[in-house]
N, C-alpha and C positions, 0 to 999 in steps of 0.2 A: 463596569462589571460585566457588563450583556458582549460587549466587544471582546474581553478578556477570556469571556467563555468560550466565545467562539473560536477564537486563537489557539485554545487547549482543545479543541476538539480538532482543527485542522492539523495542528501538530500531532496530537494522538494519531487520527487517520494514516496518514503520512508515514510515523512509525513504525504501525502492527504491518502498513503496506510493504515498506521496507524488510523486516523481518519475515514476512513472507515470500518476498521473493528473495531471498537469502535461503530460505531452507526450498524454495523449487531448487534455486543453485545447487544444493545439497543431494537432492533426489535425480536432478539431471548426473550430476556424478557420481552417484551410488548406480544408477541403474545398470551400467554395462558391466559391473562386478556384480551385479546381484546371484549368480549362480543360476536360478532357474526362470523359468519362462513367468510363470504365474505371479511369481513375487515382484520380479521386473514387473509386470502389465500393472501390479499392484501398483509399486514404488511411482509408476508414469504418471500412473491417473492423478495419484495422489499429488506429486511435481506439478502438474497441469493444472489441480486446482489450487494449489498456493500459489502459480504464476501469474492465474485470472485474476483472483480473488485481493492477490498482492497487488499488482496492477491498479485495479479498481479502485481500491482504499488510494495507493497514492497516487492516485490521477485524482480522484476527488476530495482527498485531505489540498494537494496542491491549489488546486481550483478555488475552495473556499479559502484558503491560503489570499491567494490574489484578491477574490473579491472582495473582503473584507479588508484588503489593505486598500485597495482602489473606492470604498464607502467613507473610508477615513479619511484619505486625502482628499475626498470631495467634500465628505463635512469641515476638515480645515480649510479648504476655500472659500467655504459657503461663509464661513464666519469671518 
């Protein structure tokens, strides 16, 4: 069950990471039609942090991803 959990929380991560850099995708291409300076500067910042933030999640849903499969194949060795 503890493994299983963990599983769905790497996959979650992973997901919203996805999704977020999907909509920077979004705001990288909204910005040069944005029409004015301000809402552009807006649209970047905003791009910029779902690109980190996306990033972040799936580089660390990924990572527990592995680890968790690399515990499991050592406990099926171990036994």
């Amino acid at each position: 069950m503890n493994a299983m959990n963990k599983q769905m929380k790497a996959t979650w991560r992973m997901m919203v990471g996805t999704a977020l850099l999907w909509a920077a995708l979004a705001a990288l291409v909204y910005v040069p039609s944005s029409g004015g300076v301000a809402r552009g500067a807006i649209i970047a910042c905003l791009g910029f942090f779902c690109f980190a933030s996306g990033l972040a999640l799936f580089a660390d849903g990924l990572k527990r991803d592995i680890v968790e499969q690399l515990r499991r194949d050592r406990h099926d060795h171990a036994a």
